[in-house]
N, C-alpha and C positions, 0 to 999 in steps of 0.2 A: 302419176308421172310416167310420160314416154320413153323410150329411149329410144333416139334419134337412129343409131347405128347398132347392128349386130357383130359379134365377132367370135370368129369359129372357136370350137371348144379342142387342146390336145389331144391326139389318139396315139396309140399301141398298138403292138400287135399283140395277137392271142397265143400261150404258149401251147406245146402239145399237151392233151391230157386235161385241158379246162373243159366244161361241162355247163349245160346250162341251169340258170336256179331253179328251184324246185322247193315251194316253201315247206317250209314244217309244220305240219298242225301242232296245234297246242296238245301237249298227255294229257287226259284225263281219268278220273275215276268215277265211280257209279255215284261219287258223293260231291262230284264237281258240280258249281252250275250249269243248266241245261244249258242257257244263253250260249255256252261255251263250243257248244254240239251244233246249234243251228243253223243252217245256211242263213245269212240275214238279204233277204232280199231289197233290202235299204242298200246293199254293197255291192250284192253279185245280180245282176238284171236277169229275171227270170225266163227261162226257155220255154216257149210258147210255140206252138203250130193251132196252122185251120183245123179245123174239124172235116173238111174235106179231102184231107192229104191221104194220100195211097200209107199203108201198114210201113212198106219198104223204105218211103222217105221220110217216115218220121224216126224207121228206125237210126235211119241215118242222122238226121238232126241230132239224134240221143249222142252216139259216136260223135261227130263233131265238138260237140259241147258236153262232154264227157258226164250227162249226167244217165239218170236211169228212170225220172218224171218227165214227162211235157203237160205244160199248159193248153189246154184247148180254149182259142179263144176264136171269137165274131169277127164282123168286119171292123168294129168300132173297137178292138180290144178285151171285150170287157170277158169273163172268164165263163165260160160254158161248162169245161169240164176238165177232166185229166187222165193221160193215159201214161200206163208203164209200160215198162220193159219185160215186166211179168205178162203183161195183159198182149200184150203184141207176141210174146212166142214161147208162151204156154197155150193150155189146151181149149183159151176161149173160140180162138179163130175159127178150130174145126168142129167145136160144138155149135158154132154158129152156122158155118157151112152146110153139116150133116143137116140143121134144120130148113134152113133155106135156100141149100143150094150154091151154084156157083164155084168159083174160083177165090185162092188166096189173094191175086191181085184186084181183085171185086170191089174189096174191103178199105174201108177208108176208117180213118179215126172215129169219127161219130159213132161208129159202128159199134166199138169195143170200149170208147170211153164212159167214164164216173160220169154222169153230170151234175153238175155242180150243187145241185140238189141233195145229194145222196152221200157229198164227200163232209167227213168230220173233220172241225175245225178246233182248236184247243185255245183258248183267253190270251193273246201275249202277258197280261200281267199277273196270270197265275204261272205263265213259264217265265218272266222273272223271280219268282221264290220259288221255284222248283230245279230238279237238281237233275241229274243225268237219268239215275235210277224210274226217276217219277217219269220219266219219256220212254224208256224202256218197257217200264210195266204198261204204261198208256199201248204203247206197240201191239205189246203181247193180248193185252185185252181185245182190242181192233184185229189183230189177227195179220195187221199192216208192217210195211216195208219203209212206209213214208206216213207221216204227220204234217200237215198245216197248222201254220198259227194264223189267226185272227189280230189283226188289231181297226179298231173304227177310227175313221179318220177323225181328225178334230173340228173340220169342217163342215160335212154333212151328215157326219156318225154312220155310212156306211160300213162295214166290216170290208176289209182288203185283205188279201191275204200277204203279210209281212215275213214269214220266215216257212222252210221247210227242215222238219226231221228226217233224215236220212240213214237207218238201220248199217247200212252198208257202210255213210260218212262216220257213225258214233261207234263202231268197228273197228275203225282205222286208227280214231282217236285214241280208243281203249287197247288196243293194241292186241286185243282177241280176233281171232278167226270171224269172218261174217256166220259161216254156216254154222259156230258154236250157241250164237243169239239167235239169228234163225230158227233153228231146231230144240232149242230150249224150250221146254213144255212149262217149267216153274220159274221163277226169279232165282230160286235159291241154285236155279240148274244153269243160268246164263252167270251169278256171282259166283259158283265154283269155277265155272268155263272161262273167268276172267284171272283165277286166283293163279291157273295153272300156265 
């Protein structure tokens, strides 16, 4: 059903001292479900750049879109590879330079990205029975900042990538210091660093 005609909605004004929303994440603990942790890219549209882009506008993309991953993707989308915020300004750049030369502005994504070959991806339906801790330890083994999940489509059974783990995001949620997980060498060193 149509409806014919529109009719404006009341307004207010704002008092002093209003603020804008700012949701809350959900708490959780190293025994919550993982689901709870993961970026769902069913939800949030994944942040992507060319593989051509200069180091400085991707960093900038990252800023705009407040994350700390881009997707490297083709002309057609599809996922080539992925670059960090680690990767863009820590010490690959000038290990690459000192080899070959050039300048910082030289350097484009392709340069310093995963490709998609290389990057681990984790089952969606083992991170449905899996809990916070079991992404954590996953972390710590990889050695990584960030996890992909896998899920295959139902259509052509390709694998897509559906959700990102984010050390930084399950942080915030846990309400511990990022550089306490970070820096954690054991499990038993990141569940003390949550206890305190």
């Amino acid at each position: 059903m149509q409806r014919l005609g529109f009719k404006p909605l009341e307004t207010r004004k704002l008092s002093a001292g209003a603020r804008p929303h700012r949701p809350t994440l959900p708490a959780v603990r190293t025994d919550s479900p993982a689901l709870e942790v993961m970026t769902d890219l069913d939800r949030v549209p994944a942040a992507t750049v060319s593989a051509d882009v200069s180091l400085d506008r991707a960093t900038d993309i990252m800023i705009v879109r407040g994350v700390r991953l881009l997707f490297a993707t083709d002309a057609e989308g599809g996922l080539i590879g992925l670059i960090t915020s680690r990767d863009i300004l820590g010490e690959r750049p000038m290990q690459l330079l000192n080899g070959r030369g050039g300048s910082r502005s030289d350097l484009v994504v392709a340069d310093l990205m995963r490709k998609v070959e290389e990057i681990d991806v984790i089952d969606w339906h083992d991170v449905e029975l899996a809990c916070v801790g079991d992404i954590l330890a996953t972390l710590q083994r990889l050695g990584r900042h960030h996890l992909l999940v896998g899920k295959p489509d139902p259509k052509t059974g390709q694998l897509h990538v559906r959700g990102i783990f984010s050390v930084t995001q399950i942080g915030r949620q846990l309400g511990a210091p990022v550089q306490s997980i970070e820096l954690a060498n054991t499990f038993a060193e990141i569940e003390a660093a949550l206890l305190h």
